[in-house]
C-alpha positions in Angstrom: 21.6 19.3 44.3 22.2 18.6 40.6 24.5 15.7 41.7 22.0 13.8 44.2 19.8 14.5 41.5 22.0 12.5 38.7 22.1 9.4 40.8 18.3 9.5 41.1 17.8 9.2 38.0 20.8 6.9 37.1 18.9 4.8 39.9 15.7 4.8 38.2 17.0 4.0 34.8 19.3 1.5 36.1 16.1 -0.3 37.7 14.0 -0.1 34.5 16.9 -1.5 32.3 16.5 -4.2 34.5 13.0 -4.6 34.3 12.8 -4.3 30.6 15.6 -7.2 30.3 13.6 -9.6 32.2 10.2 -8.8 30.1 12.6 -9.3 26.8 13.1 -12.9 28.6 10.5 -13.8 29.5 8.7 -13.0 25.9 11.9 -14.8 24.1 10.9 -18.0 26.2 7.4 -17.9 25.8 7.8 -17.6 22.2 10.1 -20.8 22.0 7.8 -22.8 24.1 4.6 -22.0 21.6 7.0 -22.6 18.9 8.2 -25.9 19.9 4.6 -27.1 20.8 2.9 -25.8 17.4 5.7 -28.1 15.8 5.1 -31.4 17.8 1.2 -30.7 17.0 2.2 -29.9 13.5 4.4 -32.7 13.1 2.0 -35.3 14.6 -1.3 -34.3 12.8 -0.2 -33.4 9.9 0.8 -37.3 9.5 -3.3 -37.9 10.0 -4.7 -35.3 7.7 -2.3 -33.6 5.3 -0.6 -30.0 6.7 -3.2 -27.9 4.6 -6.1 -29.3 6.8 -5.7 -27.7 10.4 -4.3 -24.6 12.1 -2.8 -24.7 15.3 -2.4 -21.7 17.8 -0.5 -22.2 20.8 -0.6 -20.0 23.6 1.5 -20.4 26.7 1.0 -19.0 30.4 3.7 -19.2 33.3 2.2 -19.6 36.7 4.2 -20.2 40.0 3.5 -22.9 41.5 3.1 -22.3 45.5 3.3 -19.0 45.7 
């Protein structure tokens, strides 16, 4: 009993490992992406009206697309 009951759980751990390393991801991307936008904003206003001036907030959604 105790054995079947060890692989259960190994199971369920191994499945939320899983889970938790694709969140990680997909935060770590979204978090580049806003990064990389707020810079080109940044870079390209900036020029206009002095970097003091403006704040820029990014935030970035994925979608699927067809499904």
């Amino acid at each position: 009993m105790t054995n079947k009951l060890a692989r259960y759980f190994l199971l369920i751990l191994t499945i939320c490992t899983l889970l938790w390393n694709q969140q990680i991801n997909y935060l770590s991307q979204k978090i580049a992406i806003e990064k990389a936008y707020r810079e080109k904003v940044e870079a390209a206003v900036s020029r206009l009206i002095g970097i003091e001036k403006f704040i820029v907030s990014v935030t970035v959604e994925f979608s699927t697309v067809g499904g």
